[in-house]
N, C-alpha and C positions, 0 to 999 in steps of 0.2 A: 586140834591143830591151830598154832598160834601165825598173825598173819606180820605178827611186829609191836609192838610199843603195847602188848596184852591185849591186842585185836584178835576176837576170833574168827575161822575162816567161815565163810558163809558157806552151807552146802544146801539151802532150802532145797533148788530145783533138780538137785542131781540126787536125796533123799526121799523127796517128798512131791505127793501131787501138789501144786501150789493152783488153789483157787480166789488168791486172794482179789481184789474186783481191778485194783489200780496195779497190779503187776503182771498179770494173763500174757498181755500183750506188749510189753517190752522187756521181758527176755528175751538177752545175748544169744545171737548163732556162735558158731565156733569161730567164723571167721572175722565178728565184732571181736571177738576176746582175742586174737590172734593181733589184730589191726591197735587194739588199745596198750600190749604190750608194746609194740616197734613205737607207736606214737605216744606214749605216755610223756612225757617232758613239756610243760607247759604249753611253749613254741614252738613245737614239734615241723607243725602242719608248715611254718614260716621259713623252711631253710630257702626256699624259691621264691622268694617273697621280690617282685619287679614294679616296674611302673605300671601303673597307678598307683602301687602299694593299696593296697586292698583285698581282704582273705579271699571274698566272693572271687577275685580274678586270675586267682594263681593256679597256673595249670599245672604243675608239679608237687604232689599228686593231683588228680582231676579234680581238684576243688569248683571250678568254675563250671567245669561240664557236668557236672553231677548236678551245681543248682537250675541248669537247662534242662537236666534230665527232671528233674523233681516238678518244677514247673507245668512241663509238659506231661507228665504224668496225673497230675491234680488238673488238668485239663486247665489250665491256666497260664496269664502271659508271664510273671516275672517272679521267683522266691529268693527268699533269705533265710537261712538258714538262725534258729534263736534258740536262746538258754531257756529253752521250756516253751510250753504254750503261751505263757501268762506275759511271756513279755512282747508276744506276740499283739495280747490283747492290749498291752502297755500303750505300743508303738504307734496302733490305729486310734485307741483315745487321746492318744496325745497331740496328733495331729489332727483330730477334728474334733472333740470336745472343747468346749471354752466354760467356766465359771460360771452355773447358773442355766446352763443349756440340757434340753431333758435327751434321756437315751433310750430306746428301750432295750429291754431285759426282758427275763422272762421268769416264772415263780419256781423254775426248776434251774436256772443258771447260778452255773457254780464262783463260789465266793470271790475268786481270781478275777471273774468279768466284772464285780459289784468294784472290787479295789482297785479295777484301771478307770472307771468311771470316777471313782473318787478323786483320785490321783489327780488324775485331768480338772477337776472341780466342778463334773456333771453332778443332773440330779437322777436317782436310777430309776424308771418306770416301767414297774412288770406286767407284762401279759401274761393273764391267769389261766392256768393249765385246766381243764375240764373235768368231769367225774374219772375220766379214763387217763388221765394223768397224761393227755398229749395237748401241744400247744398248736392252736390250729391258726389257718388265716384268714378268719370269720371275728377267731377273737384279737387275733393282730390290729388290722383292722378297725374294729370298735376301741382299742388301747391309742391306737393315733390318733383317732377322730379325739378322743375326751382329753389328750394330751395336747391336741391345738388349739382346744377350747380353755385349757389352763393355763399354756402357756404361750397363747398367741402364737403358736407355732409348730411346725410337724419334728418330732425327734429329729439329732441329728445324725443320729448310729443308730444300727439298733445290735444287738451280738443274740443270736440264735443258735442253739444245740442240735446239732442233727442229730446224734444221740446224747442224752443226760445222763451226769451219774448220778442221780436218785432212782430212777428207775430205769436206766437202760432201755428206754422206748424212743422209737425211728420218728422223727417228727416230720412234718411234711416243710422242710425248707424253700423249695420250689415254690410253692403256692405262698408260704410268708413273703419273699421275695419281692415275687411277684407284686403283693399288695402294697409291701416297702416303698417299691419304685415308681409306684404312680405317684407316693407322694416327695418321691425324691430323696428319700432316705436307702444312704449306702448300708448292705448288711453283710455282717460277718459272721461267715458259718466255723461254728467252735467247732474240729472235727477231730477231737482230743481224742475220741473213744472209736474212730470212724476211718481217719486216716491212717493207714496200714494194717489195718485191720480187713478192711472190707474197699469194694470199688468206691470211689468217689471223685466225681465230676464238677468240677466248681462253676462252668459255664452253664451245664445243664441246672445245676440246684438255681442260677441266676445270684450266685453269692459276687460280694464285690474284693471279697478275701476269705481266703479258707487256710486256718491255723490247726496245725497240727503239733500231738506231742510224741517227742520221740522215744522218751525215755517210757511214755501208756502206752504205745499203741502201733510203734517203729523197730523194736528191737533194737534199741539205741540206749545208750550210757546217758544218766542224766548229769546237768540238766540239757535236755536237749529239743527241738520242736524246730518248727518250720511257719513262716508267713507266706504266701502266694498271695499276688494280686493279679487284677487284671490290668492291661496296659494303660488305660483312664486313668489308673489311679496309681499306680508306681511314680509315678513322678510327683504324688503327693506323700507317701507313705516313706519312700526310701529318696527322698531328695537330700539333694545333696549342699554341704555347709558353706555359706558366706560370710562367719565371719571374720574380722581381720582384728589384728593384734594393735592396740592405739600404740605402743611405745616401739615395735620390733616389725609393725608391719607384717606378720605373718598370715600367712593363709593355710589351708589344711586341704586343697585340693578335692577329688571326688569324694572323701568320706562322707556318712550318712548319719547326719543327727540324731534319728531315731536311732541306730544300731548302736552307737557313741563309735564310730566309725567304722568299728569289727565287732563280729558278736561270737558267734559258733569256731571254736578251736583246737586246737591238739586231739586229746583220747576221743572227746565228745564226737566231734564233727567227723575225725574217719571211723569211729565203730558206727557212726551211723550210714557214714557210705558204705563201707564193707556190708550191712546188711541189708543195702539196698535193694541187688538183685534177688535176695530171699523176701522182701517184701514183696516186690511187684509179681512175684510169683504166687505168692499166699494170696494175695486177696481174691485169685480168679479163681477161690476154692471155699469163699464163706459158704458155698451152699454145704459144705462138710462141717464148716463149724457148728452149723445150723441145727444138723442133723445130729450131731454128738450131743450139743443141748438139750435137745428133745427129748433124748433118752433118760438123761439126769430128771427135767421136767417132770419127766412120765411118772419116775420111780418117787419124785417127793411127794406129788400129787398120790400117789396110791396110798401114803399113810393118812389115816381118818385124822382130820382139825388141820392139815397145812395147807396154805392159797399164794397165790402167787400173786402178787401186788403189782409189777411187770404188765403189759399187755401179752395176751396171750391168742394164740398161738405166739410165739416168741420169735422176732425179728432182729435181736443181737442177742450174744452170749451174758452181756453183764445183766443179773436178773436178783430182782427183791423179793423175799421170802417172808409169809408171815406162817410163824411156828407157832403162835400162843396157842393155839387148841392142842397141838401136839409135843415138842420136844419140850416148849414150857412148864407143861402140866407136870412131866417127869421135873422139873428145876425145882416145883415147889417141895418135893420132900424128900431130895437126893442130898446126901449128906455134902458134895461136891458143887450143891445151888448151879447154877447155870454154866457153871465151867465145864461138868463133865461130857456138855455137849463138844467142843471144840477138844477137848482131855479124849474123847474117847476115838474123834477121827484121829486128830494124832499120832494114838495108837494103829491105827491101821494105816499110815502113812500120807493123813492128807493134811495139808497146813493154808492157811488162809484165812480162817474165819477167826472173829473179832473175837478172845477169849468170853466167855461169860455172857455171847448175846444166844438168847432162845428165841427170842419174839419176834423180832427183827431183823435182819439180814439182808445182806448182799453178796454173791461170789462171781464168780466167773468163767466157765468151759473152755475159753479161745485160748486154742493149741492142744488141746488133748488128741489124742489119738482115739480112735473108736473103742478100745480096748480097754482106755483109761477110762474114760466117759461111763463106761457098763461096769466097773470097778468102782467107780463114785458111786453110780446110782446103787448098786451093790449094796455099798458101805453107808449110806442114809437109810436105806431099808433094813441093814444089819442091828445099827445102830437103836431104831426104833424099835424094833422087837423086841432086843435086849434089855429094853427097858419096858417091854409090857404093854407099848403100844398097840394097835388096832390097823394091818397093814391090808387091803384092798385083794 
């Protein structure tokens, strides 16, 4: 089925299990696809567009009440809705990073935090994740102390993962925080893989912004993502523009520099309200997602040579897999080399995994059904045997 100009029609999730690690969690409900049809037209969202002129305030659809509702939802004072996480991450370095000033980061923070640091013309200083691959506030910490000692100074951000995507492990952001703020360092919790996914509290974590993305982890059309601050700091984040025109005298009223006046619009901004209320429903039920993982868990662990790279017991669904003892071993004398790992789910209807990796991996559970989940694990144990594996 052709979608126009030789596009074809996507049917991954209506064919296939999809456990790919960066998609789980922003699959469309029915009524984002419903909402993205009516508003598809650039400026959809704009036919009500009043004074202030500004997207955040337009009540017609509830655009403004939605960003109250989201706010208070992320237990937090003020959000804005953004074309992705990362411009999220944009927004905060750019209003407090200067040329030369250090940040921290973290050895598992993903590329998009490293590029708004650059942007801004920070220097990036990471806090080293431990044998367990989690970044604690012991080593936080000890990364500020050596970082005032080099730059005569304490960070002036720091961006923290409350879950990563290298390994999908829960980090303790509350206790980094905490450590942040004695030295006066505001921290922003990346909650790419957390927000709408699972509960998440931005006053409890002690975060000074929590970014979310919508199109990971919201069941949201990209690009799409969310910024929350707390009331401190919205007036530095989302302030609003002074300047004036030298020949015409112009001014631009309450727009917001950081956003380039309006960010989030048309299809994006209502598929992601339309799946709002299906979010904040889902997340009072990660102990189900939790539970469907384990099962997949159980069944890779029972083939002899695979470990789970992840912490385990397993505290999010997104989880790294090391196969070399097992599905690799098949790659070295399959005439199909390491394809026929991803060629042979496939065949059984699961799609995700990165053609051709044996050794290494990542997928994802969030949103299966219990049904699904014992079908997956099924289909990794089927898959093993069939090839003369050694299954527990």
């Amino acid at each position: 089925m052709k979608c126009g100009n030789g596009i074809e029609a996507r049917q991954v999730n209506e064919l296939f299990i999809n456990v790919d690690p960066i998609q789980a969690g922003g699959r469309l409900t029915g009524d984002a696809i419903k909402a993205i049809i009516a508003y598809g037209d650039g400026y959809s969202v704009c036919d009500n567009c009043r004074k202030p002129n500004r997207l955040d305030c337009i009540a017609k659809p509830p655009i403004a009440e939605f960003h109250k509702d989201v706010a208070a939802w992320l237990n937090m004072d003020t959000a804005r809705m953004m074309p992705g996480a990362r411009r999220g991450f944009q927004a905060v370095a750019h209003t407090y990073v200067n040329k030369g000033d250090p940040v921290l980061l973290t050895s598992l923070s993903h590329y998009t935090e490293f590029l708004a640091v650059e942007g801004a013309g920070g220097v990036a200083c990471e806090i080293p994740a431990d044998s367990n691959h989690l970044v604690t506030p012991d080593a936080a910490a000890a990364k500020i102390e050596e970082v005032k000692q080099k730059y005569g100074k304490a960070p002036v951000l720091a961006f923290i993962d409350q879950v990563d995507y290298q390994y999908g492990n829960l980090h303790d952001v509350a206790g980094i925080a905490k450590v942040a703020h004695q030295y006066d360092v505001p921290v922003l919790c990346n909650g790419a893989y957390t927000v709408g996914t699972m509960p998440v509290d931005g006053k409890a974590l002690g975060a000074d912004f929590v970014v979310g993305s919508g199109h990971k982890s919201m069941a949201s059309p990209a690009p799409s993502g969310v910024l929350a601050t707390t009331a401190e700091r919205a007036g530095e984040v989302f302030r609003t523009t002074g300047i004036t025109g030298d020949v015409t005298g112009r001014k631009f009223g309450v727009k917001e520099p950081e956003l380039m006046g309006c960010t989030l619009m048309g299809a994006t901004l209502v598929g992601m309200m339309a799946s709002f209320p299906h979010v904040k429903e889902r997340v009072k039920h990660f102990d189900r997602e939790l539970e469907n993982n384990r099962i997949v868990m159980e069944a890779l662990l029972s083939i002899e040579g695979t470990k789970i790279l992840s912490e385990y017991p397993r505290k999010h669904t997104l989880t790294r897999v090391d196969t070399t003892g097992s599905f690799d071993k098949v790659a070295e004398s399959h005439k199909k080399k390491g394809f026929y790992f991803s060629s042979a789910l496939n065949d059984k209807g699961i799609f995700g995994l990165i053609p051709g990796a044996t050794r290494v991996w990542k997928f994802n559970t969030y949103g299966m059904t219990a049904k699904q989940a014992r079908y997956l694990a099924d289909a990794f144990v089927a898959v093993a045997r069939e090839n003369g594996l050694s299954v527990k």
